[in-house]
C-alpha positions as CSV (number, residue, x, y, z in Angstrom):
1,X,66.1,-91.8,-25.3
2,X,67.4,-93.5,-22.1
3,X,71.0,-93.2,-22.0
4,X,71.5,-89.2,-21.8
5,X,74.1,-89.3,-19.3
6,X,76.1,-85.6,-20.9
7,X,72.7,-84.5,-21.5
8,X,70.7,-82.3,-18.6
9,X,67.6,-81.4,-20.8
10,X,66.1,-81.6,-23.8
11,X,63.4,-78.2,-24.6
12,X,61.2,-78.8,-27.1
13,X,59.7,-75.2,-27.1
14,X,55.7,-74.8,-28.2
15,X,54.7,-72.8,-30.9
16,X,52.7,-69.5,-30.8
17,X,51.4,-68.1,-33.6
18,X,51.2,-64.0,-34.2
19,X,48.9,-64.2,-37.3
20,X,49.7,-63.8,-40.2
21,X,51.7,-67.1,-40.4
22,X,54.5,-65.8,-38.6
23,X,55.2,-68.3,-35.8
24,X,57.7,-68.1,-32.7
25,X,59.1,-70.8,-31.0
26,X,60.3,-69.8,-27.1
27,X,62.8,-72.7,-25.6
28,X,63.6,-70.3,-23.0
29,X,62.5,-69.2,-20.4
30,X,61.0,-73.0,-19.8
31,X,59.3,-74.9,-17.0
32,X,62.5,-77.1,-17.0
33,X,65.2,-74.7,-17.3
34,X,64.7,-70.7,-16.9
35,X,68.5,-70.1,-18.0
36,X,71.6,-71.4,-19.3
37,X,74.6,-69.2,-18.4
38,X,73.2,-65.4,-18.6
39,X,70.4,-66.1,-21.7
40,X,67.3,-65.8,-20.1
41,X,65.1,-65.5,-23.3
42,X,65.5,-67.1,-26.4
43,X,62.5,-67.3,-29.3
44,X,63.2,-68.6,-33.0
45,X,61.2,-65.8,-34.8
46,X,59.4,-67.1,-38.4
47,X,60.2,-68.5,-40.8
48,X,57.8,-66.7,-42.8
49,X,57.1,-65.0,-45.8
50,X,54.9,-61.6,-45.8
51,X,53.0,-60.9,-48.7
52,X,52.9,-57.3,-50.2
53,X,51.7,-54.3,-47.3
54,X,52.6,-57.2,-44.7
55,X,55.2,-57.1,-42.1
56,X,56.3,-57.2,-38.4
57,X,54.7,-54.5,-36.1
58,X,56.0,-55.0,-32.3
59,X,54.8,-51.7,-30.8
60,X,57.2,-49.6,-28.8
61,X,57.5,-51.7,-25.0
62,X,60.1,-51.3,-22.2
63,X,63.1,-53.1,-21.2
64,X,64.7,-53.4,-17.5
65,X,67.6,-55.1,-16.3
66,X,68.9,-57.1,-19.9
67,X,70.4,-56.6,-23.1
68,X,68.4,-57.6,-26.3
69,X,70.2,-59.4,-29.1
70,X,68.5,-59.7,-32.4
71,X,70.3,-61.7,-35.4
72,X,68.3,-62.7,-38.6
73,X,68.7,-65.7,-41.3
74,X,66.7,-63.9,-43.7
75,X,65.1,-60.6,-44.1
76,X,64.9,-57.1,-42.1
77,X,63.6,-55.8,-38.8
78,X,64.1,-51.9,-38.3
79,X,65.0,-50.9,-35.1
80,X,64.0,-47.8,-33.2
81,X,64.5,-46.6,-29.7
82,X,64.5,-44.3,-27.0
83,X,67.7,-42.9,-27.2
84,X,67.2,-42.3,-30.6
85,X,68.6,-44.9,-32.6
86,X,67.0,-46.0,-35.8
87,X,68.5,-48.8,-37.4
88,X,68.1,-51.7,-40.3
89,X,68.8,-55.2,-38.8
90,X,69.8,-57.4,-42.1
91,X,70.9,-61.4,-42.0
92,X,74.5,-61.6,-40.2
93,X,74.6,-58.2,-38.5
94,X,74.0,-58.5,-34.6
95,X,71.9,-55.9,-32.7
96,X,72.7,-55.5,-29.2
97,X,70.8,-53.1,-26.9
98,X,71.4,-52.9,-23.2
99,X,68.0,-51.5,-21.7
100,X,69.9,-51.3,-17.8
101,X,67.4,-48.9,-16.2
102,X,65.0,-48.9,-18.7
103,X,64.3,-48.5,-22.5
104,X,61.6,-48.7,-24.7
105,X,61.9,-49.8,-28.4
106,X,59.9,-51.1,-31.4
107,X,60.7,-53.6,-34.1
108,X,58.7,-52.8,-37.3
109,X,59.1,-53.7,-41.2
110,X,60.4,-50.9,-43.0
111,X,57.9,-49.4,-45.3
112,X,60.3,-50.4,-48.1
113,X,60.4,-54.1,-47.2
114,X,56.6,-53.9,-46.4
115,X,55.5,-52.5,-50.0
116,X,57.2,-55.4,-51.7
117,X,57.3,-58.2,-49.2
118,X,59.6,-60.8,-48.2
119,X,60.9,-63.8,-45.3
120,X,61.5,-62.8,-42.1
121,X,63.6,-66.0,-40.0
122,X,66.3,-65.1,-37.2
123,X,66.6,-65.6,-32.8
124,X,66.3,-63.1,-30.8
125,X,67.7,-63.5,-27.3
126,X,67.2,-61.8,-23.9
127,X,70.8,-61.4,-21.6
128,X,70.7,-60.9,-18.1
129,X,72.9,-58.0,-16.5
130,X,75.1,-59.0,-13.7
131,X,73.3,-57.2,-10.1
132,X,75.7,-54.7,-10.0
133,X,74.9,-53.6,-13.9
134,X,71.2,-54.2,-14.2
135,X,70.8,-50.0,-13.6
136,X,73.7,-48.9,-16.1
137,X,72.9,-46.6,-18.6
138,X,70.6,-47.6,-21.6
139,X,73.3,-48.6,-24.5
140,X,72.4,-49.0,-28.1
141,X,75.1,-50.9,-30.6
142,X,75.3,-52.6,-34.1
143,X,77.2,-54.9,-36.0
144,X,77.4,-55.4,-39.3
145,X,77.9,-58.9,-40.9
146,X,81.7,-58.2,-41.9
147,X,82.8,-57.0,-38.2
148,X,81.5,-60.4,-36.9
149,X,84.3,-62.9,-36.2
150,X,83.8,-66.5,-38.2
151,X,86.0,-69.5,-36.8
152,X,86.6,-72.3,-40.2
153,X,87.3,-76.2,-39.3
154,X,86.8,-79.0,-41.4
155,X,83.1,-78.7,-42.6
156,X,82.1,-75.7,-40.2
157,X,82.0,-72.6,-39.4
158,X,80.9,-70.6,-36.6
159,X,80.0,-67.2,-36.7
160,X,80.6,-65.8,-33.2
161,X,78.0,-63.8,-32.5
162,X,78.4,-62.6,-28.9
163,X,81.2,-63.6,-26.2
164,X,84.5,-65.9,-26.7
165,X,85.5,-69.8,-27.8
166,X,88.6,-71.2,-28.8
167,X,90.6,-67.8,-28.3
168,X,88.5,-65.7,-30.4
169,X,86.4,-63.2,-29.0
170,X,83.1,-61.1,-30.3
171,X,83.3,-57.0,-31.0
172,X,79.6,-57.0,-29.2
173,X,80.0,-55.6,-26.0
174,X,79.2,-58.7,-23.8
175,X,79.7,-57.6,-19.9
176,X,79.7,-61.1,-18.3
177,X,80.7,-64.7,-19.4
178,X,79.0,-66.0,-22.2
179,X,79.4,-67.4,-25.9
180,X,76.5,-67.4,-28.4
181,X,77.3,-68.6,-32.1
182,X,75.8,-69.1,-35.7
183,X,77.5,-72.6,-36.4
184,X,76.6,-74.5,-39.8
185,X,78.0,-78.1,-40.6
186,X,78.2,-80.1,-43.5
187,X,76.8,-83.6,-43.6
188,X,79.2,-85.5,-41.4
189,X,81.4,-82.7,-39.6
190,X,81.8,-82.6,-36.1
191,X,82.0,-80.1,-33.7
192,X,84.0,-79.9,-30.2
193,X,81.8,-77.4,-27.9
194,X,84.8,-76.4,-25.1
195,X,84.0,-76.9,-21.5
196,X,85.6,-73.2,-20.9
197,X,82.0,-72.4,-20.0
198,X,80.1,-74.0,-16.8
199,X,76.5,-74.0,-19.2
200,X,76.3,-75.2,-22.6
201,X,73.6,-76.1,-25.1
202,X,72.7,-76.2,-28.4
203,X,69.4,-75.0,-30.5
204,X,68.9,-76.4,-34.0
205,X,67.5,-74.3,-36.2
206,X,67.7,-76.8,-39.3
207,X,68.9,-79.9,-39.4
208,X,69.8,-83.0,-37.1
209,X,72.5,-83.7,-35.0
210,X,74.0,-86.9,-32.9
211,X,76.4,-86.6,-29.5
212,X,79.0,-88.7,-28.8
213,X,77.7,-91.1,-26.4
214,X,74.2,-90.1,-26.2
215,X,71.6,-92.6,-27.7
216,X,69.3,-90.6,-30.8
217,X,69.3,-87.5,-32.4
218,X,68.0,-84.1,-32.2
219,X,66.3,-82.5,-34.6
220,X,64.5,-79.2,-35.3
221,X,63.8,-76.9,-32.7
222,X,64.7,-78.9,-30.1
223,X,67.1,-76.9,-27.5
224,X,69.6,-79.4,-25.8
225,X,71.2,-78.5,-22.5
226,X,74.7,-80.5,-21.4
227,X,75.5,-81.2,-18.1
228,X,78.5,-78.8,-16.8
229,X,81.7,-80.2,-17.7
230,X,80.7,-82.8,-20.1
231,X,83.1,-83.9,-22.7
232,X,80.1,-82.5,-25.6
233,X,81.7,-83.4,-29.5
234,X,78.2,-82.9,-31.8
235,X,78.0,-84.8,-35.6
236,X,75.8,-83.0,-38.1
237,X,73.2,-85.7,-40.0
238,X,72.9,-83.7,-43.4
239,X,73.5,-80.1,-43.6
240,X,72.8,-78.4,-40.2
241,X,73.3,-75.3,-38.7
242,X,72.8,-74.6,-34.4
243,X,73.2,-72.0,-32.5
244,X,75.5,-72.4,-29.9
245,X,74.7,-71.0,-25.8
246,X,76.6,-71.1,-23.1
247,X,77.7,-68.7,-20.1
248,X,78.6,-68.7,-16.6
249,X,75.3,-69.1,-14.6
250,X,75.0,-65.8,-11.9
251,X,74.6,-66.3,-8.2
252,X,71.7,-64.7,-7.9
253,X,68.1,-65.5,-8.8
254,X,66.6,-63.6,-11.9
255,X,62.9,-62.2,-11.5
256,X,60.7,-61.9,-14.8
257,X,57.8,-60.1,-15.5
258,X,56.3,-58.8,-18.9
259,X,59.5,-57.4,-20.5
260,X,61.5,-56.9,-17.2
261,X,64.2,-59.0,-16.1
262,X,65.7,-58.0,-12.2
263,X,67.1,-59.6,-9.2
264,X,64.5,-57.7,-6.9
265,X,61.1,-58.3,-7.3
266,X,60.7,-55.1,-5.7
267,X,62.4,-53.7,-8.9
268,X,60.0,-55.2,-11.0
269,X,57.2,-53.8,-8.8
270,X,58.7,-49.8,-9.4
271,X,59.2,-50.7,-13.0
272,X,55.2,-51.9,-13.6
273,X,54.6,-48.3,-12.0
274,X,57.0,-46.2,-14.6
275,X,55.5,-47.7,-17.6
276,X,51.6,-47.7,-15.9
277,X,52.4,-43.7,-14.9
278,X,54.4,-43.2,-18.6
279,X,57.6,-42.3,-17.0
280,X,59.9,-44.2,-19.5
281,X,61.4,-42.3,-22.7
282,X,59.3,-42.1,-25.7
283,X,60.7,-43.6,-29.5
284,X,60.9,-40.9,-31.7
285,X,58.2,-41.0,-34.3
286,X,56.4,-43.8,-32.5
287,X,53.0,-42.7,-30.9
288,X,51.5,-45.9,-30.0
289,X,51.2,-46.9,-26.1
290,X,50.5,-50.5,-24.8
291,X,49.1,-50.7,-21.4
292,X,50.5,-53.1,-18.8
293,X,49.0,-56.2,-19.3
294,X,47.0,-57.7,-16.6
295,X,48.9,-60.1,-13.6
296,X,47.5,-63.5,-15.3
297,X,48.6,-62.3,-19.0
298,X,52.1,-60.9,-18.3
299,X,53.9,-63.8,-19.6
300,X,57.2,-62.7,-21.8
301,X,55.4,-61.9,-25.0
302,X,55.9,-60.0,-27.7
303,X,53.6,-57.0,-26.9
């Protein structure tokens, strides 16, 4: 393409594979872009089917600094943390849990859904704490699918997830600018993404889209960033559904290692220690431990 002149990148995230079948997709954190407004993390999880006594297993790990947000397509994750909660993710709810100074959780199939089987396909996102909230209290809160606002137009709808657009505004306790939607389109529809928020960009999760004045399309899995106060209308090529990112970026510079997100890499340093010495919370019922990884292995992972 070589007229992208609303267009800043274009993330075509790889592919990593957690046996199994199930696959994740990360378009952020990415050599070319390591955040757009406060989203610092962003994997497309699956899709994938389990067969019977299959299922999801990420062993309890700690959080610093960000707030998690886990939304499905299809299937169920159950939730369990450190302060106690145990909870059922199912397609349309929204999970949001703010780690602050530190929290530990696991994401597991319930034994129900792992006796019988069944798809697993969702995003789950990583959000940055402003500098002065990175060491609030650990916060743990859910959403069912019928508290989350949906927005109609002609041939759309956006399910808004997190943040505000177009005067509506999320229950999800966001604590810094943002918006983060579910939108699906109809062949031909167009969408209007406002320039109320200095970063924009779009994932698609199925489907292909065109921009007005852009040359191409974009297709699956590809994550396209706008430059700041681009005039951004998308048009959907068949049935589509994107999610929809945006935020105002923070001054400050965000450090990342392993499953910690801070401003100071000294914080970083003192959180390695806690987990190495096992000074964070346990998860009721859980009893597995995972070491620290080793320096060159510490990507973000799933543990």
């Amino acid at each position: 393409m070589s007229e992208l002149p609303d267009i800043e990148h274009v993330i075509l995230p790889p592919v990593r594979d957690l046996g199994d079948g199930f696959k994740v997709r990360r378009a952020l954190p990415s050599a070319k872009k390591r955040m757009v407004g406060p989203m610092i993390f962003f994997d497309q999880m699956g899709p994938a089917t389990f067969h019977s006594g299959e299922g999801l297993d990420v062993r309890p790990h700690p959080h610093i600094g960000l707030a998690t947000v886990t939304y499905l397509f299809e299937g169920e994750i159950l939730h369990r943390d450190s302060l106690g909660s145990v909870q059922p993710i199912r397609p349309g709810a929204v999970n949001w849990m703010t780690a602050g100074s530190g929290i530990v959780h696991s994401e597991r199939t319930g034994d129900e859904v792992r006796a019988s089987g069944g798809p697993l396909y969702g995003i789950q996102t990583w959000v940055a704490l402003p500098t002065a909230l990175e060491e609030t209290a650990p916060a743990f809160s859910h959403h069912p699918d019928a508290t989350i606002p949906q927005i109609e137009g002609e041939g759309l709808t956006l399910k808004l997830i997190a943040g505000a657009t177009a005067g509506a505004r999320s229950p999800v306790p966001t604590v810094s600018d943002m918006v983060y939607g579910d939108l699906q389109l109809l062949d031909g529809a167009r969408y209007s993404f406002p320039r109320e928020h200095v970063e924009r960009a779009i994932y698609v999760v199925s489907g292909s889209v065109s921009i007005a004045g852009q040359e191409g399309r974009f297709g699956e899995a590809e994550l396209v960033i706008f430059r700041p106060g681009a005039e951004i209308v998308v048009t959907a090529h068949g049935p589509t559904r994107l999610m929809i990112v945006g935020g105002e970026p923070f001054p400050e510079k965000r450090y990342i290692y392993w499953n910690f997100v801070s401003s100071s890499p000294d914080r970083l340093e003192q959180a390695k220690t806690d987990w190495r010495e096992r000074r964070f919370p346990d998860v009721p019922g859980e009893t597995e431990f995972i070491p620290l990884p080793p320096e060159p292995e510490a990507k973000v992972r799933y543990p």
